[in-house]
N, C-alpha and C positions, 0 to 999 in steps of 0.2 A: 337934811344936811348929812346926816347918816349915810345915807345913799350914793348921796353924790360922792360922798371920802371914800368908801368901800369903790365904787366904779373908777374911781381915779388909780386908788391904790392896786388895784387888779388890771387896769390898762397900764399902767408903770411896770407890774410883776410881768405881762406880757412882754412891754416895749423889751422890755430886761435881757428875756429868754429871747426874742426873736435877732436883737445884737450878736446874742452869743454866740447861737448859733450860724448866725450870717457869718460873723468873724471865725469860728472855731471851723466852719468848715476852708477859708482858705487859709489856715495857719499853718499847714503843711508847707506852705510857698516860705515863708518868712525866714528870715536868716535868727542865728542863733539866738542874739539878743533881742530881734522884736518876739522872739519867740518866749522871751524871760520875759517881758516886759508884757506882754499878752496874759500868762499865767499868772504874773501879780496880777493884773487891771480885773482875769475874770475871777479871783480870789475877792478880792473886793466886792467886786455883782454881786455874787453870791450871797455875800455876807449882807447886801442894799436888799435881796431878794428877800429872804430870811427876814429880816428886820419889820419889811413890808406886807408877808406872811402872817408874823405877826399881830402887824396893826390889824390886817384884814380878818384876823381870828375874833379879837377882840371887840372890831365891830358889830359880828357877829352874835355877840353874846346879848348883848341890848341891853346893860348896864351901862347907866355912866360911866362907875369909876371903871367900865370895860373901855368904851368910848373915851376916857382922857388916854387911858394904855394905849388905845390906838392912837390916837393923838401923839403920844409921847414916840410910839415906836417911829411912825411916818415922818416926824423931827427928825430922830439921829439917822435913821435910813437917808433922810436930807444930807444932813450933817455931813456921815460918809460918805457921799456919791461929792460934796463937792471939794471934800479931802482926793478923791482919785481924778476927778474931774481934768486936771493936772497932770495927770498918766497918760490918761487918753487921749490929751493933746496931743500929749510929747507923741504917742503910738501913732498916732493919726500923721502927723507932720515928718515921722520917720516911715512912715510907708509910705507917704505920697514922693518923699525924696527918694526912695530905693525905686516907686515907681519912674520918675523923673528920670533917674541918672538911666534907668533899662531900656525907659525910650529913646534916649542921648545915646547908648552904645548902640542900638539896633539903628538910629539915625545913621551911625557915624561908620556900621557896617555896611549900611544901603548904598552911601556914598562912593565908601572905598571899591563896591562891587559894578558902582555906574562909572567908575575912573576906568575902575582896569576894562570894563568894555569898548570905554573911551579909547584907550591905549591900543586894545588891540584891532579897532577898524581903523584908528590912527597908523598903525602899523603895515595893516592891507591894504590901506590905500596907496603909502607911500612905496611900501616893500612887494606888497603882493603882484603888482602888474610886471616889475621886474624878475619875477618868480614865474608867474605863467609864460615870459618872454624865455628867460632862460629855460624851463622843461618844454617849450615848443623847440628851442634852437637843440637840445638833446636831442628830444624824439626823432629831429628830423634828421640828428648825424645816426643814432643810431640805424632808423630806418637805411639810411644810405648806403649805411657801415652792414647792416644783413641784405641788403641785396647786393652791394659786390662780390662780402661773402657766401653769396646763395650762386652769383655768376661764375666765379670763380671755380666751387664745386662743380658747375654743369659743365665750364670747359674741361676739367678735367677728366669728368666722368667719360664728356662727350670723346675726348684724344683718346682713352681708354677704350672705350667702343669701336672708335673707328680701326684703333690700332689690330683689336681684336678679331674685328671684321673682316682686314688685309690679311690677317695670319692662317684664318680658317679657309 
């Protein structure tokens, strides 16, 4: 029985630390208050770890009146964990809503980013052929508009020449 208390109380002292560390290292993310609300719960652990340290000491020892200390300590170590028990709710059910709402805005961004796409082939479809009509009807006055201008220069150059031609 011994044995079994001790491998419980040391799988518990494990489960403990392997939490903590899970949660402690994404606590950086957490907004101010789960971040208070983390340092009490792992104030608490702590103190469930300790408790259970000690049972495990105790067991150790291979006295009974060692053996009821363990006994006694693994109690209130009970005792506390389900006084916080209640934190960790609340921790858990506040992180999963901070998760919730960050999927809802990153939803609500995906959205607004497939509208304005929307908007803007909506856009090309109805605007843009009138846009390649209108800079084809340009190009084409331009074009027109630099070859008169380009004829234009050659007559004159050409009166030019000839005139000069007569004179020599």
């Amino acid at each position: 029985m011994k044995d079994q208390l001790k491998e419980k109380i040391d799988l518990s002292r494990e489960k403990i630390r392997e939490v903590t560390n899970k949660i402690e290292d994404k606590s950086e993310e957490f907004s101010a208050d789960t971040k208070k609300l983390w340092q009490q719960a792992k104030d608490r652990l702590s103190e469930i770890n300790g408790k259970l340290g000690e049972a495990s000491n105790h067991l150790a020892s291979k006295k009974d009146d060692a053996a009821l200390q363990a006994h006694l300590a693994a109690m209130e170590a009970h005792d506390k964990w389900q006084k916080i028990s209640d934190s960790f709710d609340d921790f858990e059910k506040i992180t999963h809503k901070k998760v919730r709402e960050a999927k809802g805005e990153l939803d609500h961004a995906a959205l607004q980013s497939h509208l304005a796409k929307m908007n803007v082939e909506d856009f090309m479809e109805a605007k843009g052929n009138s846009i390649v009509h209108d800079f084809k009807v340009s190009q084409k006055k331009i074009e027109n508009t630099t070859m008169a201008s380009l004829k234009d220069m050659e007559d004159y150059f050409s009166k030019i020449a000839k005139k000069f031609s007569r004179d020599s």
